[in-house]
C-alpha positions in Angstrom: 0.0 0.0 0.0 2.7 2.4 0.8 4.7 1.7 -2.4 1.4 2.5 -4.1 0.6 5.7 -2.3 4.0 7.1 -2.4 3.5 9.0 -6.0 0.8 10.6 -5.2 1.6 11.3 -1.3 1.8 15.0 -1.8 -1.7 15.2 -3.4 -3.0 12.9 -0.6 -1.6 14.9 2.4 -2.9 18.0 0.5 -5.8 16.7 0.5 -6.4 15.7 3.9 -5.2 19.5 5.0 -8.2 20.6 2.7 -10.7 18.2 4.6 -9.3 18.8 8.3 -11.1 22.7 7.4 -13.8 21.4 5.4 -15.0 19.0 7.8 -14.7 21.6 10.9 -16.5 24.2 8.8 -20.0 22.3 8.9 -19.6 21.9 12.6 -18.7 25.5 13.2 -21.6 26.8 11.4 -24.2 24.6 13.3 -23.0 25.6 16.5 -23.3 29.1 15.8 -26.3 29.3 14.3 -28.1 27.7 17.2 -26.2 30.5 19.5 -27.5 33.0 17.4 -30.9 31.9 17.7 -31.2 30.8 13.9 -34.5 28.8 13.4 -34.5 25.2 12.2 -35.6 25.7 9.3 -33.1 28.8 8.9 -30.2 26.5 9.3 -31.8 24.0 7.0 -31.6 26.6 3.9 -28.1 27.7 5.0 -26.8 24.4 5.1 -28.4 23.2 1.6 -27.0 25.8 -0.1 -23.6 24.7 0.2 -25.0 21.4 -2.1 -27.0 23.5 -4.3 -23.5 24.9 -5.2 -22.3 21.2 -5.4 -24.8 20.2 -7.6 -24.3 24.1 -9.8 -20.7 23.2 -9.9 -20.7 19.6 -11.1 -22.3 21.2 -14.2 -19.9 24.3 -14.3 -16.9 23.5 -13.1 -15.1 21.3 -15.9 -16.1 23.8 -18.4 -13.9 26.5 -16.0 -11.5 23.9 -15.6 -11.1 23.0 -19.5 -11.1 26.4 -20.0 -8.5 28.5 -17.6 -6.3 25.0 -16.4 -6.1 22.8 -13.4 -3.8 24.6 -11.4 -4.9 28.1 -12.2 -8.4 26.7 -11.5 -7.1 24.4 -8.2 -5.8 28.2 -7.2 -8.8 30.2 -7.6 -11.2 27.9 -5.9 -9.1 27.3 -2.9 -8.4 31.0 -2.7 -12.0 31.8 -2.9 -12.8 29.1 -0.3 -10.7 30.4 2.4 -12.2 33.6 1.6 -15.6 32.3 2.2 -14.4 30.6 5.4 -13.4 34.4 6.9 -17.1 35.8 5.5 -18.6 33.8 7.2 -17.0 34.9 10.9 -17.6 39.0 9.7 -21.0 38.3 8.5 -23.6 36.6 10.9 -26.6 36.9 8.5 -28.7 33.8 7.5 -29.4 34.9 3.8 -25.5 36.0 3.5 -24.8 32.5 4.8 -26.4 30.8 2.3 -25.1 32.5 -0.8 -21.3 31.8 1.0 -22.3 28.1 1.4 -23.2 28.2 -2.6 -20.1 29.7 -3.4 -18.2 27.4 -0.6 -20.0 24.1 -2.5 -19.0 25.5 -6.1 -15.2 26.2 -4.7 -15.3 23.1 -2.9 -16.5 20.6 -5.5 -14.0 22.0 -8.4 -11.0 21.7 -6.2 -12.1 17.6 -5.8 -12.7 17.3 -9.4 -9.1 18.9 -9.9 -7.2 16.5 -7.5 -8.9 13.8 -8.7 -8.1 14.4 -12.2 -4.6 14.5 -10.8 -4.7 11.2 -8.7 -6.2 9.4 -11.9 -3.1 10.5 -14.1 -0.7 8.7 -11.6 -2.7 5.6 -10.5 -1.2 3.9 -13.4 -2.0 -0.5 -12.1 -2.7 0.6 -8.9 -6.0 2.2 -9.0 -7.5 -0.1 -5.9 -4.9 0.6 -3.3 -5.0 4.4 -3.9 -9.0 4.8 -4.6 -8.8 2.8 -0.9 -6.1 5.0 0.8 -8.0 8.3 -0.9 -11.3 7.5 1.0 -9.4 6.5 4.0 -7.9 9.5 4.4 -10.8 11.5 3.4 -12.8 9.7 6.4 -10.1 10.5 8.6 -9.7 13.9 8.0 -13.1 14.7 7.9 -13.1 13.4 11.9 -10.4 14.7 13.2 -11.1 18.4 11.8 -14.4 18.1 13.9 -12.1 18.8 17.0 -10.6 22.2 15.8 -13.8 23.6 16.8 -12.6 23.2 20.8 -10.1 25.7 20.2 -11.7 29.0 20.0 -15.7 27.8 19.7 -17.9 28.6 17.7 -18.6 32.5 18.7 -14.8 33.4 17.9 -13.7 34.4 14.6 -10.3 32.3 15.1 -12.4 29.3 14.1 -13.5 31.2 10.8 -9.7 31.8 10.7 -8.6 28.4 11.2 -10.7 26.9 8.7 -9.6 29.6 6.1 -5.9 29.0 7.1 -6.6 25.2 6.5 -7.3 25.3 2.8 -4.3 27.8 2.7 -1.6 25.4 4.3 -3.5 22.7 1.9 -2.2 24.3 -1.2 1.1 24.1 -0.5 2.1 20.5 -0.8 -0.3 20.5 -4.2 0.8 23.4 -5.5 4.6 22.0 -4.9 4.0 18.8 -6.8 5.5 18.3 -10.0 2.7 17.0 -12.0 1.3 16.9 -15.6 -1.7 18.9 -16.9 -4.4 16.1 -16.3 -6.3 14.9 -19.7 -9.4 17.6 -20.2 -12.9 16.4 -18.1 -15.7 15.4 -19.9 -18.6 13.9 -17.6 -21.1 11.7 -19.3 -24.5 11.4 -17.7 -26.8 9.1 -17.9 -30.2 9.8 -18.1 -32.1 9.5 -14.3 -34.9 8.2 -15.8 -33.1 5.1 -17.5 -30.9 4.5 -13.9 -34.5 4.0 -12.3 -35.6 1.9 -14.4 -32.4 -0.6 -14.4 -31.6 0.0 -11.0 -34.9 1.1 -9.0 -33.1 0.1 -5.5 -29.5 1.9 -6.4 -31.7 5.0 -7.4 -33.4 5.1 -4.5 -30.7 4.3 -2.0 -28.8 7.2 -4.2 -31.3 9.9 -3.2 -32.2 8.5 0.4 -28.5 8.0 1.5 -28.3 11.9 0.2 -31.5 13.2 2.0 -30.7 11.5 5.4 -26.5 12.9 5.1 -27.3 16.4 3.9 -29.3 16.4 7.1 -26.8 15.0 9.3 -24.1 17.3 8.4 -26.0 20.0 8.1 -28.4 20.2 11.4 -26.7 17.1 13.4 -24.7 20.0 15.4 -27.2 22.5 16.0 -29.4 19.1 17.4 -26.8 18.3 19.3 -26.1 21.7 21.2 -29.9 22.0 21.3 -29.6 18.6 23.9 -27.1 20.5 26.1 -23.9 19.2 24.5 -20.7 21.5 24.5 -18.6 22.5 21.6 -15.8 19.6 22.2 -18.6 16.9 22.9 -20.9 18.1 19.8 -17.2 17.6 17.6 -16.9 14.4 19.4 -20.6 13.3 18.7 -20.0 13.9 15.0 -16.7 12.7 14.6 -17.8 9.3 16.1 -20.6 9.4 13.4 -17.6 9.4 10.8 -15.1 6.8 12.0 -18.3 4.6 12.7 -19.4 4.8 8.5 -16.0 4.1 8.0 -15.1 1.2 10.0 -18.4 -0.3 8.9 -17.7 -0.2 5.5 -15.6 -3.4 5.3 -17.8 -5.5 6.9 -21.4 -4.4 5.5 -19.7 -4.5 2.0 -18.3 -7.9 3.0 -21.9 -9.6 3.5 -23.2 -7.7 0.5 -20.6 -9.8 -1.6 -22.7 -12.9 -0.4 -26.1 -12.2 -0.7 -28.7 -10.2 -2.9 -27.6 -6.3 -1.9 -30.9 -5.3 -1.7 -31.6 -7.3 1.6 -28.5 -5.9 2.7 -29.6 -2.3 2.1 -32.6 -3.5 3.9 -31.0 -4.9 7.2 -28.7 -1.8 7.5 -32.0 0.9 7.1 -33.9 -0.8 9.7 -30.5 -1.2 11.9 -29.6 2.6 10.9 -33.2 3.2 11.9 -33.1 1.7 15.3 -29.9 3.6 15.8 -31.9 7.2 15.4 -34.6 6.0 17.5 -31.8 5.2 20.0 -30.4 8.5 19.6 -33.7 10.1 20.4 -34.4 8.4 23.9 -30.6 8.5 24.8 -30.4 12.4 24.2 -32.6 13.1 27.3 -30.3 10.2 29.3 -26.6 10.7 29.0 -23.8 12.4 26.9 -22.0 9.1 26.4 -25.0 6.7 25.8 -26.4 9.5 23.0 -22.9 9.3 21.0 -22.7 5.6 21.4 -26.1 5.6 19.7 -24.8 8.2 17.3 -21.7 6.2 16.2 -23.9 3.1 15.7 -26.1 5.7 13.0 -22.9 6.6 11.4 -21.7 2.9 10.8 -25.0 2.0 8.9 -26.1 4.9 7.9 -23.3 6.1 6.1 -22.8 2.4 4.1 -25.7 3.4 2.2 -24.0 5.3 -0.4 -21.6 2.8 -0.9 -24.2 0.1 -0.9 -26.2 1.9 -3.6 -23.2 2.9 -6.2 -22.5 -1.4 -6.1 -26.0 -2.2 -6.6 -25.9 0.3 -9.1 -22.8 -1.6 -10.5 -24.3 -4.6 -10.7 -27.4 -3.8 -12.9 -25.2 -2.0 -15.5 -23.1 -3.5 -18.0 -19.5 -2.4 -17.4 -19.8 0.2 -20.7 -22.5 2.1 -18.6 -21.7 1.8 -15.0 -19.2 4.6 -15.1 -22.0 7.0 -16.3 -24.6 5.2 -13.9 -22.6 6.0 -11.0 -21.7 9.7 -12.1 -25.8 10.2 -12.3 -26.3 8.3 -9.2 -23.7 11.2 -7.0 -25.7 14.2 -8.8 -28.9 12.1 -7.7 -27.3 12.2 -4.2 -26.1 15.6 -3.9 -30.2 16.3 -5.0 -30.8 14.6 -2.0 -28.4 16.4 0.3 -29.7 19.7 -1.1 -33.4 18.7 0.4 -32.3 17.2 3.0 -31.6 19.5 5.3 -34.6 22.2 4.0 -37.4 19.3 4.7 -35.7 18.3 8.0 -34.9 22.0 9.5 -39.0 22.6 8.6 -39.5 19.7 10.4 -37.8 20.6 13.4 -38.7 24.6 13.5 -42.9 23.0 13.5 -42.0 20.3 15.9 -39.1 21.1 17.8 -35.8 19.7 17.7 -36.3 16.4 19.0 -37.9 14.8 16.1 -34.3 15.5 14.2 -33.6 11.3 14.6 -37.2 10.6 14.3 -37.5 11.9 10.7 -34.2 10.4 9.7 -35.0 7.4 10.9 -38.6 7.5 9.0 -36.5 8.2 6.1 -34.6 5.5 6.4 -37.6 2.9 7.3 -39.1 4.1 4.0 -36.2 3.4 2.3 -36.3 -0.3 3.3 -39.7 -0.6 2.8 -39.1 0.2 -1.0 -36.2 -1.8 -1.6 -38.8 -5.2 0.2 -41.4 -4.0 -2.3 -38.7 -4.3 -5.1 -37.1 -7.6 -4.0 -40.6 -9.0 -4.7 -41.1 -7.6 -8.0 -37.1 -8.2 -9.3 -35.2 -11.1 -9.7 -31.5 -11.3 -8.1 -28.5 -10.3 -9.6 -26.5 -14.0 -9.7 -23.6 -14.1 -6.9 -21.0 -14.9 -9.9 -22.4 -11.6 -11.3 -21.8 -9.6 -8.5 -19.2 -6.4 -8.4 -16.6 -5.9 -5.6 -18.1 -3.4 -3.0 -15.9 0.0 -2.5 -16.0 1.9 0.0 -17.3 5.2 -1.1 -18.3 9.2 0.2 -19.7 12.0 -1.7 -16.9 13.5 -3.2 -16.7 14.9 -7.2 -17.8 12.4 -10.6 -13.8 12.5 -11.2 -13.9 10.2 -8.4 -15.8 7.7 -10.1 -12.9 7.2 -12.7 -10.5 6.1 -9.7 -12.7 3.6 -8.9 -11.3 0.0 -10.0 -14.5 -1.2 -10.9 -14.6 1.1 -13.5 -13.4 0.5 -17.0 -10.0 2.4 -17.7 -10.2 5.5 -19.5 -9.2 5.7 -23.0 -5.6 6.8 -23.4 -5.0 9.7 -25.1 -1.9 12.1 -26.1 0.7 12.7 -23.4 -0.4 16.5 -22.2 2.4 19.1 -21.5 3.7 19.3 -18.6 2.0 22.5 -16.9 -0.9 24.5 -18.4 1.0 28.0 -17.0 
C-alpha cells in the first residue's frame, strides 16, 4: 500500500489539510447558528446551499476547468474558499450564509474534481490501493477536523480563521508537486430516468442515503447543542458518526458480496433506523450513551451510499456503470440539497427532538421500497456480483478512480503545466 501511495503522497496529504477545514466548517456553522438563535428551518436553507452549489458546480466547473487549467483553477477555488471561510466569521446573517455556502460548495466541488483528475493521471495498475487509501484519508480527515472547533468555539472568529488557514496550508504541498496537466474532463451522464428503471433500489438508496446525510451534516450540530452538548462533545458526537461509516464499511460491504444487496440495504436501514430512535431516547439520558447511539447511526447509515453505487454496478453493464454511477452522485447531492430544508421545517414545527425521528422514518421508507422491489425483481447471480468500494460523496472524477470502472481511453501525453 505504501509503495502505491507514495507517488501521489503530496496530493493525498494535500488533500487531507483541505478536509481537516472542510469538515470543521460544517460543525462551526451549526453551533453558531443555534447561538444565534437561527430557526430550524433557517439552518436547513443555510446548510443546503452549500449542495446546491455542489450540484451548480458539477455542471460548471469542468467547463472553467477546461477552459482556464487545473492549477490556475485548483488556485482560484481554494483561494475563494478560504475567503468564504473568513465571511462567514464577519458576517452573521442567515441569507449572506447561504449565498457563501453556494459559493463554498462551487469552490469546494472544483478543487475535488481537480485532484482527482490528478490522482487518476498517476494511479497507473494501482487504482485499488489508492481509490482505498484516498477514502481512507478523506474519512479520517473529515473526523479529526471536527475537533478544531474546541479551540476558540464557535462565537470566535479564530475558528473562521482556522478553517480559512486550512485550505491555505492545503495548497502548498499540491501546488509543490511536480505533475502533468491532467487529460481535459468530460462527464457523461446518464439519463435518471433510465438509472430508475435498471436499478430502481440503487436510485433510491442514491437519493435516500443523500436526504438523510445532507441532514446529518447539516443540522446534526445545531441538534446536538440544542440537547445540552458542549462545543468539544458536539465535535466528538459527530466525529464518532464518521469513524463509525468508515469502519463499517468493510464488513457491511463484506456480506453484500454474499447475498442479494438489496436485503442488505434492507438490514442496515432498519438497523440505521433503530440507531436514530436510539439517539432520540438517549439524548434526554446521557452524553455518552447518545454518541454511542450516534456512532452506531454513522456505521450504517453512512454504508448506504456505498451500498447503492455497487447495486448500481451490478445492474449495469461495465460500458455504462461509469456514467450510472456519475448520475447516481448528482442524484445524491439532490438529496443532500433537500435534505436538510425538509428536516430544518420539520424541526422549527416540531421542535428539535424529532431530528432522529424523521431520519430514521427516512430510512424505514427506504427499506420498505427496496422489500417491495425484491418482490417484484429477480436477483443479480452471486457470480455476477461487483466488488463493493468503500465510497463518500466527493466529485464524478472520483468515479474514474474507482477500479470497478473501465479504464479511461488513453489519449496524447499532455504538457507538462498548463501556465
Amino acid at each position: 500500500m505504501i509503495h502505491a501511495i507514495r507517488p501521489v503522497a503530496t496530493l493525498l496529504a494535500g488533500m487531507a489539510i483541505l478536509l481537516a477545514g472542510s469538515g470543521l466548517v460544517g460543525t462551526l456553522l451549526g453551533l453558531r447558528a443555534n447561538a444565534e438563535g437561527f430557526s430550524g428551518l433557517a439552518l436547513g436553507i443555510i446548510m443546503s446551499g452549500f449542495f446546491t452549489g455542489y450540484i451548480v458546480g458539477a455542471f460548471a466547473c469542468p467547463t472553467l476547468i477546461r477552459r482556464i487549467g487545473h492549477i490556475r483553477a485548483f488556485t482560484a477555488m481554494a483561494a475563494l474558499a478560504a475567503a468564504v471561510s473568513l465571511l462567514y466569521g464577519l458576517i452573521v446573517d442567515p441569507w449572506v450564509w447561504w449565498l457563501l455556502r453556494v459559493v463554498h460548495g462551487i469552490a469546494i466541488v472544483a478543487i475535488y474534481m481537480v485532484i482527482e483528475s490528478w490522482l487518476n493521471e498517476q494511479m497507473h495498475d494501482q487504482r485499488g490501493k489508492i481509490f482505498a487509501a484516498y477514502m481512507m484519508i478523506s474519512f479520517i480527515s473529515l473526523g479529526l477536523g471536527q475537533f478544531l472547533i474546541a479551540l476558540y468555539g464557535p462565537g470566535h472568529m479564530g475558528s473562521f480563521a482556522l478553517v480559512a488557514i486550512f485550505y491555505s496550508l492545503g495548497l502548498i504541498p499540491i501546488a509543490l508537486t511536480p505533475v502533468h496537466q491532467p487529460t481535459p474532463i468530460h462527464i457523461p451522464r446518464l439519463p435518471l430516468r433510465r438509472l430508475y428503471r435498471i436499478s430502481p433500489v440503487g436510485f433510491m438508496g442514491g437519493l435516500v442515503s443523500g436526504l438523510v446525510s445532507g441532514a446529518f451534516w447539516g443540522l446534526s450540530a445545531a441538534y446536538a447543542a440544542a440537547q445540552g452538548l458542549d462545543a468539544f462533545h458536539v465535535a466528538l458526537l459527530t466525529s464518532v458518526a464518521i469513524f463509525g461509516g468508515a469502519l463499517m464499511q468493510w464488513p457491511v460491504g463484506h456480506v453484500s458480496e454474499h447475498r442479494d444487496r438489496r436485503t442488505v440495504l434492507v438490514g442496515v436501514c432498519v438497523l440505521a433506523a433503530l440507531s436514530a430512535s436510539a439517539m432520540f431516547v438517549t439524548s434526554a439520558l446521557s452524553v455518552t450513551s447518545f454518541i454511542v447511539a450516534t456512532g452506531f447511526y454513522g456505521g450504517f447509515a453512512f454504508t448506504l451510499y456505498s451500498l447503492a453505487v455497487a447495486q448500481t454496478h451490478d445492474r449495469f453493464h461495465a460500458a455504462e456503470a461509469l456514467e450510472a454511477t456519475k448520475a447516481l452522485l448528482v442524484l445524491h447531492g439532490s438529496g443532500a440539497m433537500l435534505g436538510p430544508i425538509v428536516v430544518g421545517a420539520l424541526i422549527s414545527a416540531f421542535g428539535s427532538r424529532v431530528f432522529p425521528l424523521v431520519l430514521g422514518s427516512l430510512l424505514a421508507a427506504l427499506a420498505l421500497f427496496a422489500l417491495w422491489r425484491i418482490r417484484r425483481d429477480a436477483p443479480v447471480p452471486a457470480a455476477e456480483l461487483t466488488e463493493f468500494m468503500p465510497v463518500h460523496r466527493t466529485s464524478e472524477v472520483a468515479m474514474e478512480m474507482d477500479p470497478r470502472s473501465p479504464d479511461p481511453t488513453p489519449e496524447s501525453k499532455p504538457p507538462v503545466n498548463d501556465e
